[in-house]
C-alpha positions in Angstrom: -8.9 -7.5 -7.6 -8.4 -6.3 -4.1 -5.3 -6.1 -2.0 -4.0 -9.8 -1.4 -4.8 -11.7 2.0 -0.8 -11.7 2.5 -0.1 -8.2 2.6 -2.4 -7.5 5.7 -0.5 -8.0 8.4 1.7 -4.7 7.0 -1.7 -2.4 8.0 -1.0 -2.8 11.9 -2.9 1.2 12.1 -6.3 1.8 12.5 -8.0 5.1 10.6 -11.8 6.3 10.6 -12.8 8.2 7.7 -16.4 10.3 7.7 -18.1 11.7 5.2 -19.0 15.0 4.4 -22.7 16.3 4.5 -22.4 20.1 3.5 -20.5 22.9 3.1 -21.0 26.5 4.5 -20.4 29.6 2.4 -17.1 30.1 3.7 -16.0 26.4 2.6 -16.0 24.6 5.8 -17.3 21.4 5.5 -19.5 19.3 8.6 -19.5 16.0 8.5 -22.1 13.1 9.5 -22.3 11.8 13.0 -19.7 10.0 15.1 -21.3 6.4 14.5 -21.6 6.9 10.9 -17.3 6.5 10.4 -16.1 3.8 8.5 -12.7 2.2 9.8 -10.2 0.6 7.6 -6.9 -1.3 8.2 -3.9 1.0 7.5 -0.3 1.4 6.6 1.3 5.1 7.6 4.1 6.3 6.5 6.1 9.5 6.8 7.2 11.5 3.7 7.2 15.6 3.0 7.1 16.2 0.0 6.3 19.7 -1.5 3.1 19.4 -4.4 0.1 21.1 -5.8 -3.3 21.0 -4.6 -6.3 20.6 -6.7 -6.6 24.4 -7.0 -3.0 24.7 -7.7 -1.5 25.9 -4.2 1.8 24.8 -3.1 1.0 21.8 -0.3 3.4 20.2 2.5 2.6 16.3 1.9 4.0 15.1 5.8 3.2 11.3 4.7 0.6 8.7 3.1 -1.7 6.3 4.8 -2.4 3.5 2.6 -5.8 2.0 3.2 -6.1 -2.1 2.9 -9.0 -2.5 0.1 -10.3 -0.1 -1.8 -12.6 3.3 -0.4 -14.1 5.7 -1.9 -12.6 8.8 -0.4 -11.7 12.2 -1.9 -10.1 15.4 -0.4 -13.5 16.4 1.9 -13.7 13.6 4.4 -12.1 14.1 7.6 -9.2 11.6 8.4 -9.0 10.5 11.6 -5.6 8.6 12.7 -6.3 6.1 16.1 -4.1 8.8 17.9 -7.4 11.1 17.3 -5.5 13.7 15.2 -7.4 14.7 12.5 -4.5 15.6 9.3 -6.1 17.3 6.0 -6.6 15.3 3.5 -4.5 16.5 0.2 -5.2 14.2 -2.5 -6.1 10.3 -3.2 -4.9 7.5 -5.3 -6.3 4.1 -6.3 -3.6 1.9 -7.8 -4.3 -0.2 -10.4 -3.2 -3.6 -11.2 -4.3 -6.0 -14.4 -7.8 -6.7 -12.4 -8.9 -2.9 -11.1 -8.3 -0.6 -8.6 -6.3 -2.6 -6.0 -5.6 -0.6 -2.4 -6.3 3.1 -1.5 -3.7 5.8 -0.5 -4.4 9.0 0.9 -2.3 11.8 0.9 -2.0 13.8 3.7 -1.0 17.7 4.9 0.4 19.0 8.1 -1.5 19.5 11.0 -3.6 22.7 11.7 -2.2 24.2 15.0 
């Protein structure tokens, strides 16, 4: 079951998320054109939090953006928030209620300077 009508109002932020379409051989992924971004609803918050990465590095979580529905999303899209920063994407989680997977959170890093 997704997200219920009444909680919408809460995701006042806008977010794009695009796709990635290949990877060079030093990692860095590029990513399908502009026009091909999807843009959800979302909730940000602020929250650092020290955790592991999928490879097992220490991480600096600086907050979550919880996306209204559920998306499929995993740590090599590119994130963009509606100020046009571009935080890395550390991790994602699908909650689940009695019905299935029910909103979409994102976990994000600091900024690259």
């Amino acid at each position: 079951m997704a997200i219920e009508s009444a909680f919408r109002e809460l995701f006042s932020e806008t977010v794009t998320l695009f796709a990635s379409s290949a990877q060079d051989i030093y990692g860095k992924y590029t990513y399908v054109a502009a026009s091909a971004g999807v843009t959800a609803s979302a909730h940000l918050s602020s929250e650092r939090e020290l955790l592991r990465d999928p490879d097992g590095r220490e991480v600096v979580q600086t907050g979550k953006v919880y996306l209204y529905g559920v998306f499929t999303v995993d740590e090599t899209y590119k994130l963009v928030l509606a100020d046009g920063t571009e935080p890395p994407i550390i991790g994602v989680d699908q909650p689940y209620d009695q019905n299935g997977p029910h909103h979409t959170v994102i976990r994000i890093g600091e900024m690259k300077r």
